[in-house]
C-alpha positions in Angstrom: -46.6 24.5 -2.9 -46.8 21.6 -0.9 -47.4 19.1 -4.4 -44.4 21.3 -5.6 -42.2 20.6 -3.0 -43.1 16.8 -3.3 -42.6 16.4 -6.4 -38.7 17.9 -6.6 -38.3 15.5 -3.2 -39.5 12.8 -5.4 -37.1 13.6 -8.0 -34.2 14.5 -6.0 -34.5 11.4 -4.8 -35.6 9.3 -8.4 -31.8 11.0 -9.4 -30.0 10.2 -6.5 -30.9 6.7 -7.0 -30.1 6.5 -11.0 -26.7 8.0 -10.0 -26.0 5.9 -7.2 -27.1 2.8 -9.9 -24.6 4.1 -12.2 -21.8 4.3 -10.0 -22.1 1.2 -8.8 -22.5 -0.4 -12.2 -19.1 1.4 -13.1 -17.1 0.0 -10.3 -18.6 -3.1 -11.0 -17.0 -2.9 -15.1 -13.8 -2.3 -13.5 -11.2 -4.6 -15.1 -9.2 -5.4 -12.1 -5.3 -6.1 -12.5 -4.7 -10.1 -11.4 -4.1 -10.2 -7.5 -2.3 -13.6 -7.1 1.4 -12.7 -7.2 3.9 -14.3 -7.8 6.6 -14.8 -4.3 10.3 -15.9 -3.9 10.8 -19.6 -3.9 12.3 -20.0 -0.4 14.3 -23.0 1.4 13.3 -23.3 4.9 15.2 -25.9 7.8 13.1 -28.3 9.9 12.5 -25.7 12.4 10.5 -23.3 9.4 13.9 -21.0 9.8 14.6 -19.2 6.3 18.0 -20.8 4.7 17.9 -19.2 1.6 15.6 -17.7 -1.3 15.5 -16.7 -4.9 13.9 -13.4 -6.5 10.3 -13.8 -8.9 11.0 -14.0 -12.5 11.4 -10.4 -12.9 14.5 -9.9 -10.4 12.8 -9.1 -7.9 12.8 -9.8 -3.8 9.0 -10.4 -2.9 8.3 -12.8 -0.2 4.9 -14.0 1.0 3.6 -12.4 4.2 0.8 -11.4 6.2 -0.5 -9.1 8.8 -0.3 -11.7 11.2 3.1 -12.3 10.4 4.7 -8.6 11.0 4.9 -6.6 14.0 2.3 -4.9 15.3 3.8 -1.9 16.2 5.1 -1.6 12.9 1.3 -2.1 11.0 -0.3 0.6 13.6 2.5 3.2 13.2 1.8 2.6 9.1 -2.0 2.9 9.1 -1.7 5.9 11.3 0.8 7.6 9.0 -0.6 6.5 5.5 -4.2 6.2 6.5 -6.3 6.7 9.9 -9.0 5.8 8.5 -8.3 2.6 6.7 -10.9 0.6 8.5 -13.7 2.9 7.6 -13.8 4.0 4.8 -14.6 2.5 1.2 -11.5 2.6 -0.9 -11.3 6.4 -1.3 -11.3 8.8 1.7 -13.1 12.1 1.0 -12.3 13.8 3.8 -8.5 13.2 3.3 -8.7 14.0 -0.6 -10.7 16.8 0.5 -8.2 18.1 3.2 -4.9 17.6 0.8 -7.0 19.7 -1.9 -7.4 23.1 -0.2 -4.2 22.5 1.6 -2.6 22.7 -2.2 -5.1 25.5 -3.0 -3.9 27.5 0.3 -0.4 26.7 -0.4 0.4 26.8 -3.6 2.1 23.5 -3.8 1.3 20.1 -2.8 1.7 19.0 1.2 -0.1 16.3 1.6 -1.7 12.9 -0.4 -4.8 12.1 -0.2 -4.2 8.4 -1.3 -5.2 5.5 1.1 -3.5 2.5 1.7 -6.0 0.5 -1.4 -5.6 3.6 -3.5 -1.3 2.7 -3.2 -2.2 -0.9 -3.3 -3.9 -0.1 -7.0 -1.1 2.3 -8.2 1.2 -0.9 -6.9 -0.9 -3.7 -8.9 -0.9 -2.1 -12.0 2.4 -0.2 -11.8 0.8 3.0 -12.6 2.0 6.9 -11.9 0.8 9.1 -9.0 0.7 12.4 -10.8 -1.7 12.3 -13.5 -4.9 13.0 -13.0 -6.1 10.6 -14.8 -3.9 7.8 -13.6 -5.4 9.2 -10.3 -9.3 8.5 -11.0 -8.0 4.6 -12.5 -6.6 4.0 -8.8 -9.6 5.5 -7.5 -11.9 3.0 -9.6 -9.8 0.6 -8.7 -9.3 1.1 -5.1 -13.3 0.7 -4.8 -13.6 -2.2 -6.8 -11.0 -3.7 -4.8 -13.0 -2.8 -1.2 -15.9 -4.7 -2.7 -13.8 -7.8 -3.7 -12.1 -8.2 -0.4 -11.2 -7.7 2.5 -9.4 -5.2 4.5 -6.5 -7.5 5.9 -6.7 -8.9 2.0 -5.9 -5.3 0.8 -3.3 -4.9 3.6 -1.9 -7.9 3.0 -1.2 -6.9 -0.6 0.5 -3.6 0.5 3.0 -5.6 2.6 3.5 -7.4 -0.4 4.1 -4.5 -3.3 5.6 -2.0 -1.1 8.7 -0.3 -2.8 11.8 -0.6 -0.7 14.2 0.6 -3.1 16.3 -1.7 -5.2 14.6 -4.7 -6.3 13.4 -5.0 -2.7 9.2 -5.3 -2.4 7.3 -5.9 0.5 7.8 -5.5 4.2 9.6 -8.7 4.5 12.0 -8.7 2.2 12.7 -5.2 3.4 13.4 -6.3 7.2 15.4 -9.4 6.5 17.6 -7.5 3.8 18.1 -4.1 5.9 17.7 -5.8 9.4 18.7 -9.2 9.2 15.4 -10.6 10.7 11.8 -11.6 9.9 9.4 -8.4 10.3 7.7 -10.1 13.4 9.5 -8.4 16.0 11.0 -4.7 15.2 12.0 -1.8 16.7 10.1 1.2 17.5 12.9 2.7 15.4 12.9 -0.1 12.5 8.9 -0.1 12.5 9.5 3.4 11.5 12.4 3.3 9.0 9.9 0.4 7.1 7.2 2.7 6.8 8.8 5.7 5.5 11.2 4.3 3.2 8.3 3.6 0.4 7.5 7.3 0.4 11.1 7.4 -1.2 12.3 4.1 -2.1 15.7 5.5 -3.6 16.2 8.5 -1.2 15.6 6.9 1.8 16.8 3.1 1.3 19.6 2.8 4.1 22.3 0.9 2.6 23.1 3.7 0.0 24.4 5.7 2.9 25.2 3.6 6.0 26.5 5.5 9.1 29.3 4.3 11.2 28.0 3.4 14.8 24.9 4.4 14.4 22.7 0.8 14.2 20.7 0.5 11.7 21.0 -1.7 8.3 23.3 -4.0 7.5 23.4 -3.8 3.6 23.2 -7.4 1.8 23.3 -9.1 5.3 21.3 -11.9 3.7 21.4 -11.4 0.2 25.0 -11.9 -0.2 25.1 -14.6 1.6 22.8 -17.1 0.7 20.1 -15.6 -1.9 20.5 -16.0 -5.2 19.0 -14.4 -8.3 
């Protein structure tokens, strides 16, 4: 009994291994979209101050940023929102997937994602759809190819940059300088939180399709009108 039960340890084990191998050979295959974007060509004064800027070749508003550069209330309140565990885990959360799963099954209907933050930022890349299953397991291979080819604040720094805003408006800068006037290094509480819901619907929830009177908020084409051009 005791050979027995050695022998199925041993090949438990000699499986786990060969499937491990192959997963890891499979992520490594993965033909990864190209991750150096283009950004607006912008025209800065002496003092660094934005004076004007012009969209990318499609049309679109994407200007460079990073982490450093945006406010940090605004980049906890979005990892806490989109994904708690964005420092831990390896491109795909289980536990998340896991959750939003028998919360379908219990429901009968979907309430919750179980995409992370590098799951989005693959979807983003290759401009794929979210409801497919297989367009699912591509961001999936590509979220963990990603983890192993950079880093965290690398992958973050990409979201900042895709993010939908609705419009031709990507990224979290663009988005605060069109809807607020003002580079994303200092928001509101309430502005942090308008920027990370809007890209759960960029269309429905893009403030300068429905401006309220006296209420704060956006200022629709406070900057593009005046000095951007496409």
């Amino acid at each position: 009994m005791r050979a027995r039960w050695f022998i199925a340890a041993a090949a438990g084990l000699w499986l786990a291994a060969v499937a491990q191998d192959g997963v890891t050979g499979w992520i490594a295959r993965t033909d990864l979209p190209p991750l150096a974007l283009e950004t607006s060509v912008e025209v800065v004064a002496r003092d660094g101050s934005l004076l004007r800027a012009y969209t990318v070749a499609d049309g679109r508003w994407r200007m460079a940023v990073t982490p450093g550069a945006v406010d940090a209330g605004y980049l906890a309140m979005l990892v806490n929102y989109e994904d708690k565990r964005f420092r831990q885990h390896p491109g795909i959360d289980l536990r998340a997937m896991a959750r939003a799963v028998g919360q379908a099954v219990w429901n009968g209907r979907v309430i919750s994602g179980g995409s992370t933050l590098t799951m989005q930022v693959a979807r983003l890349l290759e401009e794929s759809g979210t409801g497919k299953v297989a367009g699912k397991l591509r961001q999936m291979r590509v979220a963990l190819a990603l983890e192993r080819r950079l880093g965290k604040d690398e992958i973050l720094s990409l979201y900042l940059l895709l993010a939908p805003f609705g419009g031709n408006l990507e990224g979290v800068r663009a988005a605060s300088i069109a809807y607020f006037g003002k580079e994303p290094g200092r928001l509101t509480p309430a502005e942090a939180a308008l920027l990370v819901a809007i890209p759960q619907s960029p269309e429905g929830r893009r403030p300068d399709r429905a401006p309220r009177p006296g209420r704060g908020g956006a200022r629709p084409g406070c900057w593009r009108g005046r000095w951007a051009r496409g």
